[in-house]
N, C-alpha and C positions, 0 to 999 in steps of 0.2 A: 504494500500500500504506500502509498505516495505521502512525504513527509507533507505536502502541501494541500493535500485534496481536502476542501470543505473549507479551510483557512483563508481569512478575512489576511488579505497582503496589498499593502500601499508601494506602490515604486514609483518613488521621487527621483523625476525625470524620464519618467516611461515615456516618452513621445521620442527621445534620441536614437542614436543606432543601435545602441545595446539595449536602449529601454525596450522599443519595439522587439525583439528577439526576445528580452528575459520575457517578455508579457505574454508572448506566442505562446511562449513553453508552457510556465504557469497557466497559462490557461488550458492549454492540453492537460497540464498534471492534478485538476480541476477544484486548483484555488478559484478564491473569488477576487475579483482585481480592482482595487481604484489606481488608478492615476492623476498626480497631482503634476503641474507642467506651465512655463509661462509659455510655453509654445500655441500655436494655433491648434485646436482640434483637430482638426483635419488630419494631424501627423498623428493623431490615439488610434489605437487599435481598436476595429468597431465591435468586439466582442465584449469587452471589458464592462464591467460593471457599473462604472460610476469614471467621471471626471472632471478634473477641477482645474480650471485655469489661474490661477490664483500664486503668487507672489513668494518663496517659501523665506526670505530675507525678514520676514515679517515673522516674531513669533508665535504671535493669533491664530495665523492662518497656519503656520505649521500642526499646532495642536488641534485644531478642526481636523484636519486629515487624518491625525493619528489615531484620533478618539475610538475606540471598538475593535482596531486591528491587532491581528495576533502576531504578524509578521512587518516589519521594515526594511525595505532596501531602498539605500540611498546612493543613486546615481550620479548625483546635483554635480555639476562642475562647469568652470569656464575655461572654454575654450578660448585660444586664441594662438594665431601666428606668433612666430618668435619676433618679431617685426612691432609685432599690434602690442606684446608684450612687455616690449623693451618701452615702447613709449606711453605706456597706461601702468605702471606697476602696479601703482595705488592700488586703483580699479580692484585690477585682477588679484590684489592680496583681499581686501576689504570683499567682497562680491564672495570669493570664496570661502573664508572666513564665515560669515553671517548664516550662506548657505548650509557651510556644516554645522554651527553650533548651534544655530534655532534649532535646525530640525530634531538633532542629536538629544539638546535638553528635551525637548517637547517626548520627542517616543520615552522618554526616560522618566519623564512628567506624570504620561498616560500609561505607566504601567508597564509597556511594552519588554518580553524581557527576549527577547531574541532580531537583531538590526545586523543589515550587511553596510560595510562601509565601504565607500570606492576610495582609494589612496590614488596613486601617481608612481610612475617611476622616476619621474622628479625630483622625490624624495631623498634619492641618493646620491651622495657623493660620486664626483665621475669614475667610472672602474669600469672594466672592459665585461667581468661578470659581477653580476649585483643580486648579492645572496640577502634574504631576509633577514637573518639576525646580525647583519653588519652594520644593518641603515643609521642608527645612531652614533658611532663610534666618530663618525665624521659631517660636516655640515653640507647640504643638498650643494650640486654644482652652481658655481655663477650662473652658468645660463638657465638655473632653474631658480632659481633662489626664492622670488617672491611665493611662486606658484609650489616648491617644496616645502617651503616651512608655512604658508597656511595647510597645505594638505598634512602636514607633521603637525601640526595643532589637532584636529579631528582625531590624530589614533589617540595623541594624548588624553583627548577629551569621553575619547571610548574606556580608557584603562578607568579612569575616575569614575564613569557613570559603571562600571561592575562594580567599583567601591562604593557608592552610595547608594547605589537603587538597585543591584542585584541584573542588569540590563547586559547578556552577553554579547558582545561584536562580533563578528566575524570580519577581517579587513581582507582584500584584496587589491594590491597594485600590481594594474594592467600594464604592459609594453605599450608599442604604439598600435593602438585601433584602429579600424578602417570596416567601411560597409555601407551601406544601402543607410541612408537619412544621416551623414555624414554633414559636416560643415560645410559649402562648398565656397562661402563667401571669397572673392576672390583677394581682399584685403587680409582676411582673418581666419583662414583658413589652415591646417595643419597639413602634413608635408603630402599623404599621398591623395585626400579630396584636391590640395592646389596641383599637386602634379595631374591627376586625372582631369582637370578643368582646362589646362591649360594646355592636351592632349588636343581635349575636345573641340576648342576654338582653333587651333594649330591644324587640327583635319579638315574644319570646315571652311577655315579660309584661308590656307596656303602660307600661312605665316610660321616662323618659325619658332619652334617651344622653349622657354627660356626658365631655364630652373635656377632656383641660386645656389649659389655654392660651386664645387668643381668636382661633387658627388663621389665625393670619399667617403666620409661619412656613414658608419652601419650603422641600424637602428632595428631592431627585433619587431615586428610587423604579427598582428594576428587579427583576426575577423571578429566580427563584432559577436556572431554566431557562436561563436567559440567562447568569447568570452563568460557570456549569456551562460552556458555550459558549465563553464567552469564556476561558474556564482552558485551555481545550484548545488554544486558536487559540493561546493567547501563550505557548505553550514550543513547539509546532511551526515557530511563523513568527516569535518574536521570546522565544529564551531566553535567561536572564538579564538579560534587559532589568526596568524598573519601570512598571507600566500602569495608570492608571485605569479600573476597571470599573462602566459607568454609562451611563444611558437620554441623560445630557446637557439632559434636560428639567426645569423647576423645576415640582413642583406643591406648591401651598399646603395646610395641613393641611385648610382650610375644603375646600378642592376638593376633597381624599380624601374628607371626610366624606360628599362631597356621589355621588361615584362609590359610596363603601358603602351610600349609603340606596337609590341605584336598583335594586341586585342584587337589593333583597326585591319587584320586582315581573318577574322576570323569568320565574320556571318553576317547577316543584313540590318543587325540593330545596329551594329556601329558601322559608321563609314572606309570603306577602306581607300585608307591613303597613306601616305609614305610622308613622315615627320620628320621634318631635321630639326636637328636641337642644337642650339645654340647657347654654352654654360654661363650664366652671369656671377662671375665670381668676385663679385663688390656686394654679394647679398650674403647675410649670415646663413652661417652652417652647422653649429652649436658642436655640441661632444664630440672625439671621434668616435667613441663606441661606445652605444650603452645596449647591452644584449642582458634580460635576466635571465638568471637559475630558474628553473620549475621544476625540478628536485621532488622539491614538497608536493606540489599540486598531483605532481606523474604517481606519486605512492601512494595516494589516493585513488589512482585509480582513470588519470586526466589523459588523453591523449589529444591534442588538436587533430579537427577532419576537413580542413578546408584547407588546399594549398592555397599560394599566393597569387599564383597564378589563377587559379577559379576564383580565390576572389575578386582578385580586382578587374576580372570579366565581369565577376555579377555587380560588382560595383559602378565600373562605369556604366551597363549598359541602363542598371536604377537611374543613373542620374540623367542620362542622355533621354529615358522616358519619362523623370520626373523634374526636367527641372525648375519647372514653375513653382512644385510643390516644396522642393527642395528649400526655397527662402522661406515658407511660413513657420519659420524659427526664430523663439526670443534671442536677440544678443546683447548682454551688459555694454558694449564699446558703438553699437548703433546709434548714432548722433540726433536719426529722423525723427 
């Protein structure tokens, strides 16, 4: 029987790439689902129970959501370009911050004693592999700094809410994500929604695809599918535990490029045309390596089922059919 079936579960942030996938599952595994989201509706899954557009920076509104649930997962995070991030710190430390510790007190407020928290692999010091129980011994990299140590506030604030209120965490920090309801904002966008955009416009008008950097650079890549997966696995068979979530495999940014340029010869959703790329290396490139362990998650029982190459077919060809839908997503650095 299914740890979830019958179980009243909120997932803050279900409308994202991952939210959309944990929601699918859960709903197959036949919880009952609110989602709470500043997103448009339109990006909920039309199955779900209840949803709530609503603000979660707000404590009010955090504890309305949480009131009656037996389970929490919290998704909540800002995204942003290394670019968008280097020139809004504030923002993106405050924004993220608010987002974890309303929600976190609130579930803790109502009772709730089982919450999944999403981390970062931000959090950690630069290292070529980034093992779980090393993350504090050293301070998150510069180029993560802001977005490290507010996500390093949340796990702190998970340990304290098991010491007052009995409230177990379960954490997980993801590698880099990628999938279908992806960021695709062409300012603010992370590395492989901007590279696959930039594909996109590059096929359809003959221009040439300008990445930044000079694609040295590895970065551990998994689908948002998987991750979804791996959320589940790590509060039924290791709750309250700390997990890295990740492919475990290093691919160079040059390598992505090189998996986005074959998609356009594959079938009739995407257009086939032949990309030149041209590197723009006055644009940041951030770590050379940050690949994590999944050690822990694998003994559990985790295996990733999605290469990178299927996904980021099934990713582009989502956006190239959705991309209208694609913008009706809240964003903190949105000026409009």
């Amino acid at each position: 029987m299914s740890l979830f079936k019958g179980k009243y579960v909120l997932v803050a942030g279900g409308t994202g790439m991952v939210g959309r996938q944990l929601v699918e599952i859960l709903i197959d595994r036949g919880a009952h689902l609110w989602v709470a989201s500043m997103d448009d509706k339109s990006r909920a899954h039309p199955e779900i129970t209840a949803f709530f557009k609503t603000d979660l920076r707000i404590y009010s509104n955090c504890r309305r959501v949480c009131l009656g649930m037996d389970m929490v997962f919290n998704l909540l995070g800002v995204k942003g370009s290394p670019a968008v991030t280097d020139k809004y710190p504030e923002k993106f430390f405050y924004h993220t911050v608010m987002l974890n510790a309303q929600l976190m007190h609130a579930a803790a407020e109502c009772g709730i004693k089982e919450y999944l928290y999403t981390s970062t692999n931000g959090v950690y010091a630069p290292a070529s592999i980034m093992r779980e129980d090393e993350m504090w011994q050293n301070p998150p990299s510069p180029h993560d700094k802001f977005a490290g140590w507010a996500k390093r506030m949340g796990e702190l604030q998970a340990e304290a809410c098991l010491i007052e209120y009995g409230m177990r965490t379960t954490i997980v920090r993801p590698s880099n994500i990628y999938g279908p309801y992806d960021n695709f904002d062409g300012e603010n966008a992370m590395v492989v929604p901007s590279l696959i955009k930039k594909a996109v416009i590059a096929a359809e008008t003959g221009q040439p695809m300008k990445p930044w950097g000079d694609g040295s650079p590895k970065r551990d890549f998994i689908h948002a599918r998987d991750v979804a997966r791996a959320m589940l696995l790590a509060v039924e068979k290791a709750p309250g535990q700390v997990l890295n979530v990740s492919s475990g495999i290093g691919t160079s940014i040059r390598e992505l490029v090189e998996i986005i340029k074959k998609q356009f010869n594959r079938d009739r959703v995407l257009p086939r045309k032949s990309i030149e790329v041209i590197w723009n290396t006055s644009g940041p490139s951030g770590d050379n390596t940050r690949i994590l362990d999944n050690t822990l998650l694998r003994s559990i029982g985790y295996q990733p089922s999605i290469s990178l190459e299927e996904g980021i077919y099934e990713t582009t060809a989502w956006y190239i059919v959705n991309r209208q839908d694609a913008q009706n997503r809240f964003d903190v650095f949105d000026k409009k």
